[in-house]
N, C-alpha and C positions, 0 to 999 in steps of 0.2 A: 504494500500500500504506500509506503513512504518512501517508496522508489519508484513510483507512477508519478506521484504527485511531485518528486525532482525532476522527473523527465516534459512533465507539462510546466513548470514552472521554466524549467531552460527552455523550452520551447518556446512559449512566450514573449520570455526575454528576447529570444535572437527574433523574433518576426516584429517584435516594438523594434530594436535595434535595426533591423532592415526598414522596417515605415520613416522612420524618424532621420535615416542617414538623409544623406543632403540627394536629389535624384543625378547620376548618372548618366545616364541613357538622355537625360533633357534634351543633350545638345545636337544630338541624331534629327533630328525636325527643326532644319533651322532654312527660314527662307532664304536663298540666295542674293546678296545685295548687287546693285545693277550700277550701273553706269552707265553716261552716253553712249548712244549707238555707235560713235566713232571708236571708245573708247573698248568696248565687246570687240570690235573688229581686230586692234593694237593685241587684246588680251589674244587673241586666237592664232595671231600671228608669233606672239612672245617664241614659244618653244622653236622659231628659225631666225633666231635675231642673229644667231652667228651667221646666216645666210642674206641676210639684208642690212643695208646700207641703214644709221640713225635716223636718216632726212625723209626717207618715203618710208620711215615708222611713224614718224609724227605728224600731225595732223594741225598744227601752229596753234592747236588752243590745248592741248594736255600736252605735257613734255616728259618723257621716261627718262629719270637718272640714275635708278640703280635695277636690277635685277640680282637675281639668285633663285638655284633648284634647293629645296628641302630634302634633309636626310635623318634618317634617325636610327638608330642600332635595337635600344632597346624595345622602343615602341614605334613603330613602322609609319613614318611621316614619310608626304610626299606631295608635291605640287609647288607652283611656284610663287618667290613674294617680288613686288614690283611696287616701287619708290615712283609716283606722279609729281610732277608741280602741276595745279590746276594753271588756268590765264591769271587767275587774281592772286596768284603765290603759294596758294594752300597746300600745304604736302598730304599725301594718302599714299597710306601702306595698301595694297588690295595683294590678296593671296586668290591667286587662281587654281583650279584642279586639285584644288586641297584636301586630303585628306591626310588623320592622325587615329588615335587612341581615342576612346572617350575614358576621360577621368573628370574627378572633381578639382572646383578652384584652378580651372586650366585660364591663362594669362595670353595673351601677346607682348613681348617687349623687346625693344631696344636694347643688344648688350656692345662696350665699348671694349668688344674681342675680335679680334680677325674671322674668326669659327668660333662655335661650340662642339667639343666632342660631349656625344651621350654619357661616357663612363666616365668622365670627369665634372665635379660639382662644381662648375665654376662661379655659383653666386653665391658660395662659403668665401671664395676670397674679397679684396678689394674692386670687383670687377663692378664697376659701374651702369646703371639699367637705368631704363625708363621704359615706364610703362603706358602701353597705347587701350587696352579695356582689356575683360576679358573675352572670353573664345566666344564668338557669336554661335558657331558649328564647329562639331569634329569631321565635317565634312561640309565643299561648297565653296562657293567664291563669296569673300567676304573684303569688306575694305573696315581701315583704322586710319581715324585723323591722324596724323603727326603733330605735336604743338608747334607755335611759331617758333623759331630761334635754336631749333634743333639742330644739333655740329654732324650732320651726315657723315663727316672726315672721320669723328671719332664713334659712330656706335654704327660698326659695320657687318652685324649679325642679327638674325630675326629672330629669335627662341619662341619656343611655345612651352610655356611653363608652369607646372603644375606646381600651385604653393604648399596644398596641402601637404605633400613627398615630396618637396625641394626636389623637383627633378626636372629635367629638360626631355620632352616628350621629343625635341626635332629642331634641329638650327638652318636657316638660310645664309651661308657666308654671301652677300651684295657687293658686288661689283659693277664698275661706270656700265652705263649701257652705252 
């Protein structure tokens, strides 16, 4: 009897502890964010930029200055992140063909590292971030303001980062387009 009644009482417990965790899975259903039609066209072309010339990518009102392919070891990231100036100066992060992990408390940020490798923690050190919101989807094309005044020279990787397990789901090293 008083080994039923521990096994329903654990029971319990772990189904309150699953209701209660924070959801998971949320980010699975996430509407894809758009941009000008000029701008869908730029994205579709991104993955042959080493085959075309900067000038017939751009379109004289959104301007591409960085790119980068996503990698990830231990959680299998993939798709690409790309650096806009709008006409009026505004920077936007948009990550296209995106996909990662779903976890909790997962981030976008700015790190001022060349790369991130997966098996090194590199935001235990002095490595300085900035944070653009958190993960709208683990999958999908999404954009992130930039703030004004952001040093592009010095935060030249994209991480996607999960606070809750300090860990780096996936980094994009950015290079000039």
């Amino acid at each position: 009897m008083v080994r039923t009644i521990k096994t329903g009482l654990a029971f319990v417990a772990l189904t309150g502890a699953f209701l209660l965790q924070a959801p998971v899975h949320a980010q699975d259903n996430m509407k894809p964010d758009s941009m000008k039609q000029d701008d869908k066209q730029h994205d579709k072309m991104q993955d042959d930029k080493m085959k075309h010339d900067d000038k017939m990518m751009n379109d004289g009102k959104t301007k591409t200055l960085e790119t980068g392919k996503f990698h990830g070891k231990v959680h299998t990231t993939s798709g690409r992140a790309t650096v806009y100036q709008e006409a009026d100066g505004k920077l936007v992060l948009r990550l296209t063909n995106f996909k990662t992990s779903n976890g909790p408390d997962v981030h976008v940020i700015l790190v001022a590292t060349k790369d991130a490798d997966d098996d090194a923690n590199f935001l235990k050190s002095n490595t300085e971030r900035l944070e653009l919101g958190k993960l709208k989807g683990n999958e999908g094309d999404q954009n992130y303001e930039i703030p004004a005044g952001t040093d592009l020279t010095k935060f030249r990787t994209v991480s996607i980062y999960c606070e809750r397990f300090n860990a780096n789901f996936g980094a994009a090293p950015l290079e000039k387009f």
